[in-house]
C-alpha positions in Angstrom: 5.1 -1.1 12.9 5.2 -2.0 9.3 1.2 -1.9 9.1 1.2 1.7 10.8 4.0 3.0 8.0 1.5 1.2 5.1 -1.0 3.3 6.6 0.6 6.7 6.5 2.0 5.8 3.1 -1.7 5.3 2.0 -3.0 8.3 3.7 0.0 10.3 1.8 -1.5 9.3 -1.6 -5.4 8.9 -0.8 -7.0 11.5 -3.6 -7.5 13.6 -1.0 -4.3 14.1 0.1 -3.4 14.3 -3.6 -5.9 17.2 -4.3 -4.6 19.2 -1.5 -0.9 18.9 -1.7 -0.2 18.0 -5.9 0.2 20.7 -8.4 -1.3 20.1 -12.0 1.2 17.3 -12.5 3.1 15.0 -9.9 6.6 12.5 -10.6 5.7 9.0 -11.7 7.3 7.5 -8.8 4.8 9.3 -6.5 1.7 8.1 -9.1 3.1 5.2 -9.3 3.2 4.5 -5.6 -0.2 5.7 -5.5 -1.3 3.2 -7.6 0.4 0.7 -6.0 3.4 -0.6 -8.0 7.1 0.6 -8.1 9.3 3.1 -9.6 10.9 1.2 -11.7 7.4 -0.8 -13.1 5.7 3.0 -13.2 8.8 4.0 -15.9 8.4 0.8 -17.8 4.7 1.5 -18.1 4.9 5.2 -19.1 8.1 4.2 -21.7 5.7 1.5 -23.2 2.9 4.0 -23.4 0.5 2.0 -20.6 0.6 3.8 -17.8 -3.1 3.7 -16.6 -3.1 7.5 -16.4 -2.3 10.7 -19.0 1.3 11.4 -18.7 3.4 14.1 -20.4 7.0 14.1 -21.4 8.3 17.5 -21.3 11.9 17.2 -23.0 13.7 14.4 -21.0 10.5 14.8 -18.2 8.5 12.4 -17.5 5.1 14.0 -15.9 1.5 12.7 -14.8 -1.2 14.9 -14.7 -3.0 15.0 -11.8 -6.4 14.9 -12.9 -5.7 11.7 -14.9 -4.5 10.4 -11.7 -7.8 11.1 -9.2 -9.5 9.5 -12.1 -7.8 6.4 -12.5 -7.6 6.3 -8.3 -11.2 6.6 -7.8 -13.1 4.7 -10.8 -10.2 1.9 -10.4 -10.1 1.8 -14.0 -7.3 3.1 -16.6 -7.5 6.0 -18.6 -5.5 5.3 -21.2 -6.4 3.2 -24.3 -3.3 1.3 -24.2 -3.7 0.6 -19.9 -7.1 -1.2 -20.9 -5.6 -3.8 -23.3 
């Protein structure tokens, strides 16, 4: 049962499930399950200024733009400058 719930998780953030259900930005607990790591390691990341995508802080918001995303998901290489180090 565990495998089957791995599966839909992955279906949930394959790009092109992304595409058709995100907006221009998504929560960097969803990206960051997407890319395979947690919450907590996603906020780290995007605090530090490595997240392997573009993210936007809007105020106290934390935001990762979509596009970035599909990029970094289908090239399997990071985006940012910082991510590549």
């Amino acid at each position: 049962m565990h495998e089957q719930t791995n599966e839909v998780q992955g279906a949930r953030y394959s790009p092109t499930s992304i595409r058709a259900t995100w907006g221009g930005t998504g929560s960097v607990e969803d990206a960051s399950r997407a890319l395979g790591f947690s919450r907590a390691k996603g906020y780290d990341l995007a605090r530090r200024g490595e997240f392997p995508c573009r993210v936007l802080r809007i105020g106290r918001s934390t935001r990762v733009i979509t596009a970035s995303l599909l990029r970094v998901l289908e090239s399997g290489e990071p985006e940012c400058d910082s991510a590549r180090a």
